[in-house]
Backbone as JSON, one array per atom type, in Angstrom:
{
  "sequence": "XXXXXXXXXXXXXXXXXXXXXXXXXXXXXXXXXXXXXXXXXXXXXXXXXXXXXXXXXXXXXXXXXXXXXXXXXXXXXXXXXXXXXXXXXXXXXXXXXXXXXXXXXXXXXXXXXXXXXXXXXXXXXXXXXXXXXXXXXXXXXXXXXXXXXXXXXXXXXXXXXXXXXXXXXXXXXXXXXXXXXXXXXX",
  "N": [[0.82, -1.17, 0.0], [1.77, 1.1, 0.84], [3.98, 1.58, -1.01], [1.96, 1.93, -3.47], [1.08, 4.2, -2.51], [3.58, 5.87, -3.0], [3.61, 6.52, -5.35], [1.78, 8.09, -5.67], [-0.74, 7.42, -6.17], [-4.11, 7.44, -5.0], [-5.32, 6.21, -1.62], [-7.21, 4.17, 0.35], [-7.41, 2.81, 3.1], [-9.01, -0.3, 4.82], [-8.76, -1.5, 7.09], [-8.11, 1.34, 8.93], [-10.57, 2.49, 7.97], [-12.02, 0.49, 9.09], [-11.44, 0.97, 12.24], [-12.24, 3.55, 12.8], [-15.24, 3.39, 12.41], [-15.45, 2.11, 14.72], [-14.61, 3.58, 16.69], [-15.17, 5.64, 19.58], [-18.13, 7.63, 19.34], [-18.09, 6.46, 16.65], [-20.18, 5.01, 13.83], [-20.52, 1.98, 14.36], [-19.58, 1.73, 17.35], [-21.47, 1.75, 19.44], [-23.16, -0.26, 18.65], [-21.46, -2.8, 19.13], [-20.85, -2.25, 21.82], [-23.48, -2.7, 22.81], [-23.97, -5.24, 21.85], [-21.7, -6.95, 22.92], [-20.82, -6.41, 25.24], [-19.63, -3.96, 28.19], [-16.92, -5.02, 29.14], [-16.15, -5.32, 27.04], [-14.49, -2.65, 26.44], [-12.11, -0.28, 27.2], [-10.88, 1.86, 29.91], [-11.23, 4.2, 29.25], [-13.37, 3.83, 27.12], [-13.27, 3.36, 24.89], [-12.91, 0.75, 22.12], [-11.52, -2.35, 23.63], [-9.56, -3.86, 21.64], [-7.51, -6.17, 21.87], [-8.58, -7.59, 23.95], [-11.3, -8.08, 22.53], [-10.4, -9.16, 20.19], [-9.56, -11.76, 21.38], [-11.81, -12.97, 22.08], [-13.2, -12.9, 19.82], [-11.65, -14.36, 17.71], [-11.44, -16.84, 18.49], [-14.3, -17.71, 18.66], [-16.47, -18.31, 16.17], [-19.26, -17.68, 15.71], [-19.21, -15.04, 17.44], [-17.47, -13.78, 15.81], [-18.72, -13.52, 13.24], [-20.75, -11.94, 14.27], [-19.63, -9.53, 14.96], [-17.87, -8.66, 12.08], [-20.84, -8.39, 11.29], [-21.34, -6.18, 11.93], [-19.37, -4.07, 11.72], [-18.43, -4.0, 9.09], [-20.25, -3.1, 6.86], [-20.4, -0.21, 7.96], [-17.5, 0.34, 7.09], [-17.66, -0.65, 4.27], [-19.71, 1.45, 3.45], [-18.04, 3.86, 3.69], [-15.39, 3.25, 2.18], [-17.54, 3.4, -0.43], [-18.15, 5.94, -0.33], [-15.18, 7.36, 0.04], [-14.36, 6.67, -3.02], [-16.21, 7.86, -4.38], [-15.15, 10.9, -3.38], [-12.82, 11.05, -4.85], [-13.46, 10.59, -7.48], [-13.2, 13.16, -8.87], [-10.64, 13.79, -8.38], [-7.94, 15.27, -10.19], [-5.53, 13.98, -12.42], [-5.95, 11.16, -11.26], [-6.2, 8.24, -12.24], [-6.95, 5.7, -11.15], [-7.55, 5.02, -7.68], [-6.6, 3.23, -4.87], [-7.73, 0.35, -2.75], [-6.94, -0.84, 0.37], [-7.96, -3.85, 1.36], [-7.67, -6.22, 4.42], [-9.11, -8.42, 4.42], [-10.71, -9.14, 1.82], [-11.86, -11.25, 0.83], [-12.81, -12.85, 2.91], [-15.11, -11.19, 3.7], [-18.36, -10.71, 3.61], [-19.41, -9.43, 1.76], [-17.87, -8.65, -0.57], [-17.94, -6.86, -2.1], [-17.86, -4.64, -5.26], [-15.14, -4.72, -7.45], [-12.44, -3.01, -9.86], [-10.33, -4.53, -10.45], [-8.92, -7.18, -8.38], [-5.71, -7.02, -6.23], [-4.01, -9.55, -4.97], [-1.43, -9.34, -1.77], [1.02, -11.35, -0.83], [2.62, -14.24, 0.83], [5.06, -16.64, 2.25], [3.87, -19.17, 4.67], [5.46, -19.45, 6.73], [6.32, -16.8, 7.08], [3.97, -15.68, 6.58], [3.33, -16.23, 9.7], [5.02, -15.39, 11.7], [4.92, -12.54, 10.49], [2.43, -11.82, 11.91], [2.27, -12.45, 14.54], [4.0, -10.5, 15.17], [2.44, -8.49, 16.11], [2.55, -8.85, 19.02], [1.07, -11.49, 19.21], [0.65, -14.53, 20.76], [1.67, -17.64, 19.15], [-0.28, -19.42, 18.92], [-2.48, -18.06, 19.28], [-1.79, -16.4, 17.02], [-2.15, -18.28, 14.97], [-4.76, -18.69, 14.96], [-6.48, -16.75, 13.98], [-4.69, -16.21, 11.49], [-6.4, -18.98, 10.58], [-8.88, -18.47, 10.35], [-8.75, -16.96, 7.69], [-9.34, -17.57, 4.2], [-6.87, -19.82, 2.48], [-3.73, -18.37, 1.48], [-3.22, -19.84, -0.87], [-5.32, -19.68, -2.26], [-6.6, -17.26, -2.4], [-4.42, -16.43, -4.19], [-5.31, -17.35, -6.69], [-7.76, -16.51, -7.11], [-7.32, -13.57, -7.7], [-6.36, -11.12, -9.54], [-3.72, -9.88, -9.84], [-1.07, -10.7, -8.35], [1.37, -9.52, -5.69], [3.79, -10.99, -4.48], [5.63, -10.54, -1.11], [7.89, -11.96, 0.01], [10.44, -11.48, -0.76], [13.25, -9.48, -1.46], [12.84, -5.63, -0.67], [13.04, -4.0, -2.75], [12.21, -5.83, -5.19], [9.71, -6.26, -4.5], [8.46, -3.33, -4.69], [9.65, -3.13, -7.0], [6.98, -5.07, -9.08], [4.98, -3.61, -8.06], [5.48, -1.3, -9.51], [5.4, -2.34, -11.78], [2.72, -2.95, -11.95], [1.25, -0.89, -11.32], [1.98, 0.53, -13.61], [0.58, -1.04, -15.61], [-2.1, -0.66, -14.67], [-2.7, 2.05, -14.9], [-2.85, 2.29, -17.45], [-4.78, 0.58, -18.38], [-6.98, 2.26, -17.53], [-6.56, 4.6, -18.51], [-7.09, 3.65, -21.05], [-9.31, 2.94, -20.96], [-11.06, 4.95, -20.44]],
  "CA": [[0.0, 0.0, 0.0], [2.73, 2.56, 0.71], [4.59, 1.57, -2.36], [1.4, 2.58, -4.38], [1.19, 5.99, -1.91], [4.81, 6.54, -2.96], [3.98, 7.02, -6.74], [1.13, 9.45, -5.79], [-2.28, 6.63, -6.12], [-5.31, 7.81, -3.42], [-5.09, 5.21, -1.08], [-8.38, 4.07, 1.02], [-7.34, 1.54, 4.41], [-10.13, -0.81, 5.28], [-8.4, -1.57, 8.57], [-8.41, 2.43, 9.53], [-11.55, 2.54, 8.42], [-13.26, -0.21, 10.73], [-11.01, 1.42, 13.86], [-12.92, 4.74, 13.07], [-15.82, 3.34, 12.6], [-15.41, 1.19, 16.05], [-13.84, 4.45, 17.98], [-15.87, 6.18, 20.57], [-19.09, 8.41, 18.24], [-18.21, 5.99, 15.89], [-21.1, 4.45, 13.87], [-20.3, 0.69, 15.34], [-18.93, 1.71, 18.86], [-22.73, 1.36, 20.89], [-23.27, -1.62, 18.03], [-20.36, -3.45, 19.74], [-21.46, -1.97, 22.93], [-25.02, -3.33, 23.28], [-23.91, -7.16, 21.93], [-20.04, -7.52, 23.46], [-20.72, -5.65, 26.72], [-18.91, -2.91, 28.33], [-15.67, -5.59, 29.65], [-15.05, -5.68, 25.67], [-14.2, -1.8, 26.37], [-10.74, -0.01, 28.24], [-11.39, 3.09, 30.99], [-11.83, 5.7, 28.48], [-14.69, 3.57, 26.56], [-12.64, 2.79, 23.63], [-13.07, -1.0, 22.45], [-10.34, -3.34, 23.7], [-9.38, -4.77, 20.88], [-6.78, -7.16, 22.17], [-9.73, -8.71, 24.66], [-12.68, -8.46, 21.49], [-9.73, -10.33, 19.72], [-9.2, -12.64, 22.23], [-12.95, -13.56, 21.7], [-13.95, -13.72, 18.09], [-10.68, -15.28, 16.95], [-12.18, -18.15, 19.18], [-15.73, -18.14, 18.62], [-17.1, -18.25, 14.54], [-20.41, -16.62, 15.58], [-18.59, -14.11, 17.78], [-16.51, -12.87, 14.74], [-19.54, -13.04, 12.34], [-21.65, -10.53, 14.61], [-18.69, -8.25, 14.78], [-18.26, -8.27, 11.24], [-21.87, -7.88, 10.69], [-21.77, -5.0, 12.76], [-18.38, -3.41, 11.21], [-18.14, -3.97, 7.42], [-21.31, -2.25, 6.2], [-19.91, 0.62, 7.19], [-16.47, 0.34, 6.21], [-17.98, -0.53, 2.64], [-20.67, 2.65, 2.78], [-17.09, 4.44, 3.92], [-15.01, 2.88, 0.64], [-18.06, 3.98, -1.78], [-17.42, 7.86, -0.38], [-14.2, 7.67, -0.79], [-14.27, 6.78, -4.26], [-17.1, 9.07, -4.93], [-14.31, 11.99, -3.31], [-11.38, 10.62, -5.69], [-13.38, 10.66, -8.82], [-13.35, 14.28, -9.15], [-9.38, 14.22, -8.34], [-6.95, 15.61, -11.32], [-4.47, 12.93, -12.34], [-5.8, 9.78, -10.71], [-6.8, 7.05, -12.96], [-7.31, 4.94, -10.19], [-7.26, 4.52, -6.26], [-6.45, 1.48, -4.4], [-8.46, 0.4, -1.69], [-6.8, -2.35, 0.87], [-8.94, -4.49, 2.69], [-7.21, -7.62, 4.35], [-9.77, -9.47, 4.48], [-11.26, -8.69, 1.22], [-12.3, -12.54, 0.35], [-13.14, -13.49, 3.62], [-16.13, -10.63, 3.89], [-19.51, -11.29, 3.42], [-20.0, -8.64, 0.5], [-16.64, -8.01, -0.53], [-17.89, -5.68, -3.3], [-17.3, -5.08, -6.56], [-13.64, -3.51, -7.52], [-12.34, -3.27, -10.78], [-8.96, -5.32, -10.37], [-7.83, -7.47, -7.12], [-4.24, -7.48, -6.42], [-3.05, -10.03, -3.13], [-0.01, -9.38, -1.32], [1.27, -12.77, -0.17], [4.13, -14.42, 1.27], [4.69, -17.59, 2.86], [2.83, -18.99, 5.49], [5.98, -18.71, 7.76], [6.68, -15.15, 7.41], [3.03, -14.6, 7.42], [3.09, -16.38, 10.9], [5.75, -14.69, 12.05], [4.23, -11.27, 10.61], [1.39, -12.06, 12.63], [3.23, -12.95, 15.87], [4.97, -9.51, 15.87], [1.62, -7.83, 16.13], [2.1, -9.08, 20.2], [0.11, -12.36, 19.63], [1.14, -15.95, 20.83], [1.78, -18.68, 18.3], [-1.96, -20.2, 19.1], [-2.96, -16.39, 18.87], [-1.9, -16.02, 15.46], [-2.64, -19.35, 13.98], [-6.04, -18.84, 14.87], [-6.37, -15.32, 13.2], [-4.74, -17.14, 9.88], [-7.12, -20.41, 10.18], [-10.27, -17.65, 9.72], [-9.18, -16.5, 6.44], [-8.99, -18.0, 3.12], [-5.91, -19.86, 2.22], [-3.18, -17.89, 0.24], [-2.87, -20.13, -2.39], [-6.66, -19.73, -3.08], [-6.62, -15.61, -3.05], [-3.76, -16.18, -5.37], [-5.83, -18.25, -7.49], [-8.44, -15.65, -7.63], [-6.72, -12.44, -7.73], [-5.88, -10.33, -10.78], [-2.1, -9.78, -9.83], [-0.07, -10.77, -6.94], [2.38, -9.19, -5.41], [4.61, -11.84, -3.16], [6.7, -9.8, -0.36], [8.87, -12.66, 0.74], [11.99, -11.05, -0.87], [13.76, -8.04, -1.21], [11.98, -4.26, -0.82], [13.07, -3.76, -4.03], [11.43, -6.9, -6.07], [8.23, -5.47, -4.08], [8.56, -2.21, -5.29], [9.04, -3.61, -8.99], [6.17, -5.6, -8.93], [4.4, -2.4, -7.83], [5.45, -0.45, -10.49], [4.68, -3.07, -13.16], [0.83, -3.72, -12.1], [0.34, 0.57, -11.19], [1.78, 1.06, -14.9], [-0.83, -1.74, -16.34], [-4.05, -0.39, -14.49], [-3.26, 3.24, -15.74], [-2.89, 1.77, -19.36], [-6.24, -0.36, -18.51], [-7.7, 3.04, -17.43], [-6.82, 5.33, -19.56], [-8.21, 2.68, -22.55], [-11.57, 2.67, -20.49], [-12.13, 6.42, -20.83]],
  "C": [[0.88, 1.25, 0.0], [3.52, 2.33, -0.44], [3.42, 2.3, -3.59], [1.08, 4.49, -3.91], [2.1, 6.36, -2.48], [4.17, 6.98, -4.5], [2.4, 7.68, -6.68], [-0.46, 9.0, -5.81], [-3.11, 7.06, -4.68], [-5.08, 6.32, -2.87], [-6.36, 5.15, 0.27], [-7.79, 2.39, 2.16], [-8.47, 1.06, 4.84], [-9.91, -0.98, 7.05], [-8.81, -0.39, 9.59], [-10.02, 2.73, 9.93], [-12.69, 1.52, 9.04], [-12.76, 0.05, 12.05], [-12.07, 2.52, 13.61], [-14.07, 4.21, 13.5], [-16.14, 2.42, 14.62], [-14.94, 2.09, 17.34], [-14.9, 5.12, 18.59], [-16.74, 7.55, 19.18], [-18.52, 7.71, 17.44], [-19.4, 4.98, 15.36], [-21.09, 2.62, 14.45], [-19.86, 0.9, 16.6], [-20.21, 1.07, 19.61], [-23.2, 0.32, 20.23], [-22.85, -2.69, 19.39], [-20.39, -3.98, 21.44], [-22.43, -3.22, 23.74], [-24.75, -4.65, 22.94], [-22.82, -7.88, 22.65], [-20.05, -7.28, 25.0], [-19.75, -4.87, 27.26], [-17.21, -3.27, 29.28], [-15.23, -5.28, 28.63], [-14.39, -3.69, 25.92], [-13.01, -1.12, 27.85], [-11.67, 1.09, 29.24], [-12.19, 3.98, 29.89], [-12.74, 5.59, 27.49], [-14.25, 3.53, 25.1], [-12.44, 1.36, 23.56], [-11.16, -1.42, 22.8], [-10.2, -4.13, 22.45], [-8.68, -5.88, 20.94], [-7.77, -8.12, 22.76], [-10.72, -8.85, 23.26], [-11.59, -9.41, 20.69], [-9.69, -11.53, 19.86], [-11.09, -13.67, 21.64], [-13.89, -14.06, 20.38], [-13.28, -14.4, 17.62], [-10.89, -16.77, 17.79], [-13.48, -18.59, 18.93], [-16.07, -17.34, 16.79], [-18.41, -17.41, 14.88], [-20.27, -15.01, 16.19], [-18.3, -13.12, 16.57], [-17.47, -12.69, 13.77], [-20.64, -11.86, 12.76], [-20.97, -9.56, 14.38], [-18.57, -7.83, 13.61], [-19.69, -7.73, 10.27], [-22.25, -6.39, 10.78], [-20.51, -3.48, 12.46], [-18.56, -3.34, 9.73], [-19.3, -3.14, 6.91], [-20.95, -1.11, 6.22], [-18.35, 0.97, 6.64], [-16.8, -0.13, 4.6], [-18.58, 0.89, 2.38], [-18.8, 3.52, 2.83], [-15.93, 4.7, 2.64], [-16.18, 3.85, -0.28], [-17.87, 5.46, -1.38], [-16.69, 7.9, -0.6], [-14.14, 7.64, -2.01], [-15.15, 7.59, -4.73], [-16.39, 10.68, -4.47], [-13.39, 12.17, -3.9], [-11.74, 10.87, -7.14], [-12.97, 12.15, -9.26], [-11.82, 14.56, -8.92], [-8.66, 14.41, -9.81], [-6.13, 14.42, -11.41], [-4.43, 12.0, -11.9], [-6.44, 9.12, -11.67], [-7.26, 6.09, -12.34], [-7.13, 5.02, -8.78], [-7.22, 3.09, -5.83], [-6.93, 1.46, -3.17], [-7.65, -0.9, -0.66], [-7.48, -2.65, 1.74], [-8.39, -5.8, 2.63], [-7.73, -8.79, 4.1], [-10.93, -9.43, 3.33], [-12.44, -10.4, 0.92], [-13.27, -13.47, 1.45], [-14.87, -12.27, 4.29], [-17.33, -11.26, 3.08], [-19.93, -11.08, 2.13], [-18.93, -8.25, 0.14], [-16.61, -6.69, -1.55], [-17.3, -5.92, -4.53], [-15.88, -3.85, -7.26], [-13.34, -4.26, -8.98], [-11.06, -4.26, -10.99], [-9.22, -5.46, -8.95], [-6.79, -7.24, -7.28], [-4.59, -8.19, -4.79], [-2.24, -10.03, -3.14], [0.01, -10.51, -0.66], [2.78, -13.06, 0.2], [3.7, -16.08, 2.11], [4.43, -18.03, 3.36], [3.94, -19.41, 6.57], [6.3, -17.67, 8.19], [5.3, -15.0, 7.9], [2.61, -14.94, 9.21], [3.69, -15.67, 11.78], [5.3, -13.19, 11.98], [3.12, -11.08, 11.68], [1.33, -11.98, 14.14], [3.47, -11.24, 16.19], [4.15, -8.36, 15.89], [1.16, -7.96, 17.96], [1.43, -10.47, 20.62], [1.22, -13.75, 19.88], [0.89, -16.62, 19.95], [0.31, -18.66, 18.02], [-2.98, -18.96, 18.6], [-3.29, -16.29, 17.36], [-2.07, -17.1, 14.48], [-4.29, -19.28, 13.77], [-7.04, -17.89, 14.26], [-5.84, -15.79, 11.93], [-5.84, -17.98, 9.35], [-8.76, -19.2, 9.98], [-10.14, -16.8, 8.52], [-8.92, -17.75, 5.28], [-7.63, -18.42, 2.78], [-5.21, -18.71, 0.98], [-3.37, -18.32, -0.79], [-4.41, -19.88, -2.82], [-7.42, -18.24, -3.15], [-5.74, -15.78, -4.39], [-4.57, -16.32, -6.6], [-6.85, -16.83, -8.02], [-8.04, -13.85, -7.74], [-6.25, -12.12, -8.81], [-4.16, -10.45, -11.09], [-2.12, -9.82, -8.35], [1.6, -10.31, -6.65], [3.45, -9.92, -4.04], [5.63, -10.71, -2.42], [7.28, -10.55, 0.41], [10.17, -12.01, 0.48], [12.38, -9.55, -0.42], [12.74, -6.3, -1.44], [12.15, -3.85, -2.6], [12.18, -4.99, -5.14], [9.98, -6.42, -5.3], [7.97, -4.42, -5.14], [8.16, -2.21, -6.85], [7.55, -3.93, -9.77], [5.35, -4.61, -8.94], [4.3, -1.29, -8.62], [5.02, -1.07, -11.75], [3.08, -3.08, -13.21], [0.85, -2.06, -11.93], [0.29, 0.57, -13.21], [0.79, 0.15, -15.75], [-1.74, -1.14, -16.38], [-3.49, 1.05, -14.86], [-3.37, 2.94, -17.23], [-4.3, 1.43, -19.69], [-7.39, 1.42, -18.63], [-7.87, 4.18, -17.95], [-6.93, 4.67, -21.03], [-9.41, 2.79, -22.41], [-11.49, 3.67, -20.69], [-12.33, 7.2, -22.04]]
}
């Protein structure tokens, strides 16, 4: 994602936007509230996310209320953004990342995927150094979609097992495609 920031692409975080939406006057905070109860929240009434972690990455119906109760608006959130981008000078496209694009209910409709992938020891390891125990982060992997079967369906992949630079490349090969793709579509 910051490799496509660097060469100047709008850039829309799904992650950011389900913290907003989940932060105190956020439209999911009294969601969260009224079904998780007010342990899932710290002093200052901001969710715990480490404890709501602790609980959906254990329980399948857990994690499907939460997402029922998050993603709607992190999607209405996505279609504004792109309805604030069209009107930008010089973008042919924005890129939206959402990690869990495959594993949502409605994942929407986008004109290209790309997945970033890597192998499923780094990504354990990536995973790990987010604070979580082994068991932690296996169990946060085992609720999405295998890699090899985003790869499978994904437009272009960008593997980041190697060097910053073979990233980077990669990054510059698929931006310069989709402006080619997009300035053909208009």
């Amino acid at each position: 994602m910051a490799q496509f920031r660097a060469l100047g692409f709008p850039i829309a975080d799904a992650d950011q936007l389900a913290h907003s939406a989940m932060a105190p006057k956020g439209p999911a905070w009294q969601p969260i509230r009224d079904h998780f109860g007010i342990e899932m929240f710290d002093k200052h009434g901001t969710v715990d996310r480490q404890k709501l972690g602790m609980l959906v990455f254990g329980n399948d119906s857990a994690r499907l209320t939460l997402n029922n109760i998050v993603h709607p608006h992190v999607r209405a959130s996505i279609e504004e953004w792109f309805t604030d981008i069209e009107g930008l000078p010089n973008h042919k496209f924005g890129v939206v990342a959402i990690p869990l694009y495959y594993e949502s209910s409605r994942p929407g409709k986008f004109d290209r995927i790309i997945v970033t992938a890597c192998q499923a020891g780094r990504q354990l390891a990536r995973v790990k150094a987010r604070g979580l125990t082994t068991l932690q982060a296996k169990r946060r992997i085992e609720t999405q979609m295998p890699t090899a079967q985003k790869v499978l369906l994904a437009d272009y992949t960008i593997w980041t097992d190697g060097l910053p630079t073979d990233t980077n490349r990669r990054v510059r090969v698929i931006s310069d495609e989709l402006v080619d793709l997009a300035e053909t579509s208009t």
